[in-house]
N, C-alpha and C positions, 0 to 999 in steps of 0.2 A: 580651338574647337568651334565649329559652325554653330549658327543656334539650333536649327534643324536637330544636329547630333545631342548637343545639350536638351532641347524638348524628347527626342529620343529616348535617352539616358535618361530622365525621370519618367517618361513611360516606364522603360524598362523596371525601374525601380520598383516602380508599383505593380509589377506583375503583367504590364503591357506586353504586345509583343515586336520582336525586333528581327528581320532577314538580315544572316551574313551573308548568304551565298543561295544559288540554286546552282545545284548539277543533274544535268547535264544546261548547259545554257540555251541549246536548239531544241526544238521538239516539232514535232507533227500534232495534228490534233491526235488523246487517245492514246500519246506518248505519257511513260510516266517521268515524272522531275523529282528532284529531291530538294525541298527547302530546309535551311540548315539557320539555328538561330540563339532565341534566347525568348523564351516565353509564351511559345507558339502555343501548348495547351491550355485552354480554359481550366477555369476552375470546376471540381466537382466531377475529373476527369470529362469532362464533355468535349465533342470535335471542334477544332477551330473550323470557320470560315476562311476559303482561299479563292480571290477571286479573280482572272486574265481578266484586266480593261473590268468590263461592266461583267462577264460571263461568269457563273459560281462554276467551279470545280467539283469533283467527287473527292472525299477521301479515301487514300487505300490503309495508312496506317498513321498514326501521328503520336508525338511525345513533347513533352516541354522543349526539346531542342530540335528537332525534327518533326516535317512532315512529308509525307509520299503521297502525292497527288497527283492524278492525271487530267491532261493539257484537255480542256473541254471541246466540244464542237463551236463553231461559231467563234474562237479566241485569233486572235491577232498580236502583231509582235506588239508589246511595251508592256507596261508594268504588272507585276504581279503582287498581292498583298494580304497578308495574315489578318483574319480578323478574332480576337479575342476578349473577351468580358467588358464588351462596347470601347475596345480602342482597336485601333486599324492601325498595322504595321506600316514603318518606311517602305515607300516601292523597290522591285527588284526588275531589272528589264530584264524580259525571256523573247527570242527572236520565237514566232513559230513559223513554219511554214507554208507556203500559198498552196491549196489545189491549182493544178493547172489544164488536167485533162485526165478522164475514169474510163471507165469500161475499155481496158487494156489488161494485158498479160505478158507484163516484162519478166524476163527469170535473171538481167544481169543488166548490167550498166546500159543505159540510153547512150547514144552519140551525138554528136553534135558537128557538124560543120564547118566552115571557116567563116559563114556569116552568122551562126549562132541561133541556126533553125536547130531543133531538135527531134531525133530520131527513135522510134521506139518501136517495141515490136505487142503484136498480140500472138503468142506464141502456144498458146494451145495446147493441149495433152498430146502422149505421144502418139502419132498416127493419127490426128486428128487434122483435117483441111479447112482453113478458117479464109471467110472471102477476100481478108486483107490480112496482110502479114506484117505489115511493117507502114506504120504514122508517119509523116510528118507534120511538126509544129512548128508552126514559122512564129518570127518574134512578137504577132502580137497575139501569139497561142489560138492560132485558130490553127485545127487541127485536118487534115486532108489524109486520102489513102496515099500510101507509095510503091507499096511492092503486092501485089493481091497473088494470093492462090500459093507459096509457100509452104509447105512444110516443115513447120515449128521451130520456126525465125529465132536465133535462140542468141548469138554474141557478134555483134556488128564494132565496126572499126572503118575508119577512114585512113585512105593512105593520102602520100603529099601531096597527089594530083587534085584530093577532094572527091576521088570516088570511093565509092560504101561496100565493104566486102562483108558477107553475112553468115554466119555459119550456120548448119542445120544439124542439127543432133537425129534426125529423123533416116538421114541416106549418107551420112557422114562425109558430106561433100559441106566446100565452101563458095557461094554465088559473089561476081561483082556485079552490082548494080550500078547502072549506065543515070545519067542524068531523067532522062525520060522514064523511069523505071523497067526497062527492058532487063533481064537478067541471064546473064550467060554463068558457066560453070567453071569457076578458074582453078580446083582442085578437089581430086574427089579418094576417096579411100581413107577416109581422115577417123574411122571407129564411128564413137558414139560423136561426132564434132561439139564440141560446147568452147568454152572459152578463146579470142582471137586476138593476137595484138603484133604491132610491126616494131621492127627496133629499127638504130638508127641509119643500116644501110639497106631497110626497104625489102625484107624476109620478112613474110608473114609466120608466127608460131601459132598452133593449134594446138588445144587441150583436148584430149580423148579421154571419154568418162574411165576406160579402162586402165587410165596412169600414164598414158605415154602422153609425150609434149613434141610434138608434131615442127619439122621445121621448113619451110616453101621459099625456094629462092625467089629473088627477082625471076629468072625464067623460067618457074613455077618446077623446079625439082624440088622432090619431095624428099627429108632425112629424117629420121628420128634424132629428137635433140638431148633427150633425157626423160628417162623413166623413174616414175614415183612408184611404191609400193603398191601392190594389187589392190589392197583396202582403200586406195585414196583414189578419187576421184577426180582428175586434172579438168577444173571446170571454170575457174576464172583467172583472166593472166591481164598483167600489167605490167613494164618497164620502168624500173627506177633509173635515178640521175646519173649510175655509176656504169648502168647497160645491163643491171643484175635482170634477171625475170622473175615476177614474183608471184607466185601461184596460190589459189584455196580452193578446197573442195569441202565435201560436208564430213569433215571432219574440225577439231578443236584449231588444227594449226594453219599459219602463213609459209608456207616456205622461198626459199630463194633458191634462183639456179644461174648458177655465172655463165658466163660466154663458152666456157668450158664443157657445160653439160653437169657440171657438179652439183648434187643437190642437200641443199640444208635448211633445217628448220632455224627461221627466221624468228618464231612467234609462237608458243603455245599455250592455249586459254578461251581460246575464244567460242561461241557457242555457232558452230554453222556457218563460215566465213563464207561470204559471196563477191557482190562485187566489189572492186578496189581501185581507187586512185592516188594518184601522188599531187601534191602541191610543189611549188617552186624550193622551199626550203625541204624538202627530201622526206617530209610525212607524211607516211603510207594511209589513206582512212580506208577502211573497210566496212561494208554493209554485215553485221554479226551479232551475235547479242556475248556482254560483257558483266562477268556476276549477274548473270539473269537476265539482264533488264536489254530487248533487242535497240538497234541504232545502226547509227556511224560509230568507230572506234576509230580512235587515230594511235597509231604505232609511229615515236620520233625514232631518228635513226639508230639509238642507238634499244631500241624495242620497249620504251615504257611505253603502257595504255592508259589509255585513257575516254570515257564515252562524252561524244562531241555532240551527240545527236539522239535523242530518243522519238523511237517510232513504231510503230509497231509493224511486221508484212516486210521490212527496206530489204531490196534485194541489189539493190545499185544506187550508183552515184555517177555525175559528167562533172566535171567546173564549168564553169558558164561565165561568158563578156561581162567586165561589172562585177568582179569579186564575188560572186554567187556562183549557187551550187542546184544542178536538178538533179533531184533525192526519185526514185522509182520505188514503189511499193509491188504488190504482186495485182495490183489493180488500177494503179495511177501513176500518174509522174508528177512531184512537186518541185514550185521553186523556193530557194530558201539565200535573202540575203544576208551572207556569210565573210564577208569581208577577206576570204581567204583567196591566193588567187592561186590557179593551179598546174602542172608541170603539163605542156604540151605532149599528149597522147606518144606522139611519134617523136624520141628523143632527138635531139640534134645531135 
């Protein structure tokens, strides 16, 4: 045993206190975490102190073994620590995540590029005409118009070429946007358009709020690929590693639709699923809240959850060059160094 653990261990003893664990590991500021322990209540029922780096926290609920606390303003990634009846806990590292750019209005996953600019929209209410529809952020986040005058810019996707197709839930049409931001109209009749993603022979599929899942060949013919129930709303789509599609809408569940057109629930639990990514090793995360508490959730293949991220507002996620991830709120885009890396958008 280290001496560190041994000074520990007589803390403990005397009613110090000790972090096993915090869940979820990620957070936003104003995310809540769970610290999990052994001593964390003062005596005389009083709150512990818990404080990111130098920054004190709020407590939401706390117990001799637990406490629930949210990630403050002004916190950065590294340790977090209990403070009780004048002894201060071993640290515990919490990554949090960086602002990177506000006053936006994402509703689903940001894009990203091949050079690793990132793309976002301000998407506005419905019917509503906003000067710029769609950011870019180049890598050293400075942030520029790209596409202006739009109509409630809502699920953008890159195909192989590296051009930016965008869907609008406003005329149910989907645009590709040209390098220069010029916009032309590469299919239209698509419902309510919300969710868009390519599988791996270069079809675009379309989510229509109304359940149907929309399919665009390469020479932009239009099929119906599979239809969800009336109550569901087909509003965010992604491809796993096996070419399944993986859909949520605001309802509890993930579903999967094979090549087939066959649909099934993948996933039920979740509060509000929105956007969704896969990683290299075939885990699905989704932007949703789990037992309550909103985030990242990651679903492994074979459907266990678990919350990877707390945040409050996530409505999407990109992976990003460098093991990292840009997390979208309903007002910002953050980045978060996350050591995960993640499954290229357009499957091979």
């Amino acid at each position: 045993m280290a001496l560190s653990d041994r000074i520990l261990g007589r803390k403990n003893a005397n009613g110090g206190p000790r972090i096993e664990g915090v869940v979820p590991p990620n957070a936003l500021a104003g995310g809540e975490v769970r610290i999990t322990g052994s001593g964390l209540r003062p005596q005389e029922l009083l709150r512990p102190k818990v404080r990111f780096g130098d920054v004190e926290s709020s407590i939401i609920v706390s117990s001799d073994g637990f406490v629930v606390t949210r990630v403050p303003d002004g916190a950065t990634s590294g340790p977090v620590v209990v403070a009780t009846n004048g002894h201060v806990s071993n640290p515990h590292i919490v990554k949090v995540a960086v602002p990177i750019a506000d006053n936006l209005h994402p509703v689903t996953n940001p894009a990203l590029d091949a050079e690793g600019n990132i793309f976002v929209t301000f998407s506005g209410s419905r019917g509503q005409k906003v000067p710029v529809a769609i950011f870019k952020i180049d890598t050293n986040y400075t942030v520029r118009p790209a596409v202006p005058e739009m109509m409630n810019a809502t699920s953008m996707a890159f195909d192989r070429q590296g051009q930016l197709y965008v869907s609008s839930r406003y005329d149910g049409a989907v645009y590709r946007i040209a390098a220069n931001g010029n916009m032309t109209t590469y299919a239209e009749g698509m419902g309510v358009a919300t969710g868009i993603a390519f599988d791996r022979e270069q079809s675009l599929y379309v989510g229509d709020r109304n359940g149907t899942i929309f399919k665009i060949s390469p020479d932009q013919q239009v099929f119906v690929f599979a239809t969800l129930d009336l109550s569901v709303s087909a509003y965010h789509l992604a491809f796993g590693p096996q070419g399944d599609l993986f859909v949520t809408g605001p309802t509890d569940r993930v579903y999967r639709i094979d090549p087939n057109g066959t649909v099934t629930t993948f996933y039920k639990g979740l509060g509000r699923p929105q956007g969704l990514a896969f990683d290299i090793d075939g885990n699905l995360y989704v932007a949703a809240s789990l037992s309550g508490t909103r985030g990242i959730v990651k679903l492994t293949p074979d459907a266990k959850a678990s919350l990877e991220v707390s945040g409050h507002g996530l409505v999407g996620l990109a992976f990003a060059p460098g093991r990292s991830v840009i997390l979208a709120t309903t007002g910002a885009v953050h980045h978060l160094s996350w050591d995960i890396q993640g499954m290229p958008l357009i499957p091979e």
